[in-house]
N, C-alpha and C positions, 0 to 999 in steps of 0.2 A: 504494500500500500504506500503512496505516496503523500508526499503533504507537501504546499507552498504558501499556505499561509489561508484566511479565509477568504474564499472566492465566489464566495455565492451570499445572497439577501435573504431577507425574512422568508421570501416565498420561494426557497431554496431554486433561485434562479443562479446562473454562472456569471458574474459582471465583470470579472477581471481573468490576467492569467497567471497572476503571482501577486504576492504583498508582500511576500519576503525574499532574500536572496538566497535563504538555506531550503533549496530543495531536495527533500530527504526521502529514503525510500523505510517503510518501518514494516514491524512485526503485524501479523494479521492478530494474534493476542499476545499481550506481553502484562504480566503481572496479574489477571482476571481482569484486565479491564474492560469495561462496556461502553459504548457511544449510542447513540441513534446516530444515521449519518444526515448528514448538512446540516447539524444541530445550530442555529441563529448565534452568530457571534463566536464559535468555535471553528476549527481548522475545517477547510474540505476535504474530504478520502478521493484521492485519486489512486484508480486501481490500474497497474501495469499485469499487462502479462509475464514478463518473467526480471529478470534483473538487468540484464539485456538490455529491454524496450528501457526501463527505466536510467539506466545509464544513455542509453542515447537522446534520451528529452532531457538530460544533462542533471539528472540527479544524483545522489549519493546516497550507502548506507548512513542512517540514524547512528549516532553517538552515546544515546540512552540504551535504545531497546535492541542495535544491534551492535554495540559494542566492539565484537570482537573482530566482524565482518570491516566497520570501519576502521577499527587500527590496524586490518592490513590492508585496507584502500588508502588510506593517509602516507603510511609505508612506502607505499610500492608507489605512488605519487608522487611522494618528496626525492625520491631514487630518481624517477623517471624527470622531474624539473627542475635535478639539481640542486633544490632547496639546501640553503648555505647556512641556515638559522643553527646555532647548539640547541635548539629547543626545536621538537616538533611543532607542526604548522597547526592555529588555532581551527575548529573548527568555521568560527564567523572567515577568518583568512583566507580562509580553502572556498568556501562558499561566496568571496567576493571575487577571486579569481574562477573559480569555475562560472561564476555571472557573467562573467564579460565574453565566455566563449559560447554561452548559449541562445542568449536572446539579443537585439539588437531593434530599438524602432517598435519592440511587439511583434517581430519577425525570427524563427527560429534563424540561427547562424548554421551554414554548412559549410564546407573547404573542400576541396580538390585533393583527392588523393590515387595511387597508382595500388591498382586491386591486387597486385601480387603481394605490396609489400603491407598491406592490415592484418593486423593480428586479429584470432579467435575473440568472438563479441563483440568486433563492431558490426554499428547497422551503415548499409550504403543506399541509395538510390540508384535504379537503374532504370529507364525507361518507367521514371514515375511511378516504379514502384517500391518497398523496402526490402531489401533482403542483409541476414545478417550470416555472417562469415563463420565457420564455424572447423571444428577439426575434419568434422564429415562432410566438410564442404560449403559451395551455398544455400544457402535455405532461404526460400521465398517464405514472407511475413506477413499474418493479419492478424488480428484481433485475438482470434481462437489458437493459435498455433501456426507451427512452419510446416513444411514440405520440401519437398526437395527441388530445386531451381532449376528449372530446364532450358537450357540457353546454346541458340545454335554458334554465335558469338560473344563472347563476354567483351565490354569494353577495356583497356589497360587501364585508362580516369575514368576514376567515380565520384561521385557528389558524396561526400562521407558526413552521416548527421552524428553522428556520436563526437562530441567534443572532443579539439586534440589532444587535450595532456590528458586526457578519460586513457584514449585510443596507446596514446607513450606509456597508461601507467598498464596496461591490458602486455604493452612491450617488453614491459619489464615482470609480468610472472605474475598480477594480480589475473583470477577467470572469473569473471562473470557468468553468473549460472543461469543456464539457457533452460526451458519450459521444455518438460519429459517430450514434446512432438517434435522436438529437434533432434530426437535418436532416431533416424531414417535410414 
């Protein structure tokens, strides 16, 4: 489940697409807790499909509920951008640098990248659709699950949605764990 802050109105309408910079991906139950969802004045649940989708709409594991997932995305992030700090990188820090590579205008950010060389978990666009890269290949993406991608040519450039220090820190040994339909 995802969260970016409260995005919806009394009459649990959607009116924004973020209010915060920390978008995080959390536990489906953590500690017994209970919500109604779009509860007025509380966070929205936004539901991804696997961890995957959620790293490429530029979010992060939670810091609370999934603790140990995020100290090795933080890890393997500070590896992968160098980070020069004797202290690890805050989470509001990471979340204001991972801001600037996702959204721009109210417009997701994508970049150009060469399909040989992305690593396991990212998502790309191809012919306007999503497909994400995986050990078993590519897999064509929707809502419910992957399949397998059947392409009589693959392009060498691809439109890459998944953020790039996301994509360096996947380079450097952190896996993003893909939805059981991407065992094909």
């Amino acid at each position: 489940m995802g969260n970016r802050g409260v995005l919806h109105n009394g009459k649990r309408e959607v009116t924004r697409q973020f209010k915060t910079k920390a978008w995080i991906t959390c536990l489906l139950e953590f500690k017994g807790r209970k919500r109604e969802l779009m509860t007025p004045g509380r966070y929205t649940e936004l539901f991804f499909l696997d961890e995957v989708t959620a790293f490429a709409a530029g979010h992060r594991p939670c810091a609370e509920c999934r603790r140990k997932r995020y100290n090795e995305f933080r890890d393997a992030w500070q590896s992968a951008s160098a980070w020069t700090e004797a202290r690890n990188v805050r989470s509001a820090e990471l979340d204001e640098m991972l801001h600037e590579e996702r959204i721009e205008d109210s417009r997701k950010i994508t970049w150009k990248g060469q399909l040989q060389d992305l690593p396991h978990g990212t998502m790309v666009l191809i012919d306007n659709a999503a497909y994400a890269i995986s050990e078993n290949g590519l897999l064509a993406w929707n809502a419910s699950g992957y399949r397998k991608a059947v392409h009589d040519r693959l392009p060498e450039t691809v439109e890459v949605l998944t953020p790039s220090t996301v994509v360096k820190t996947f380079s450097r040994g952190f896996r993003p764990v893909f939805h059981h339909t991407a065992e094909v």
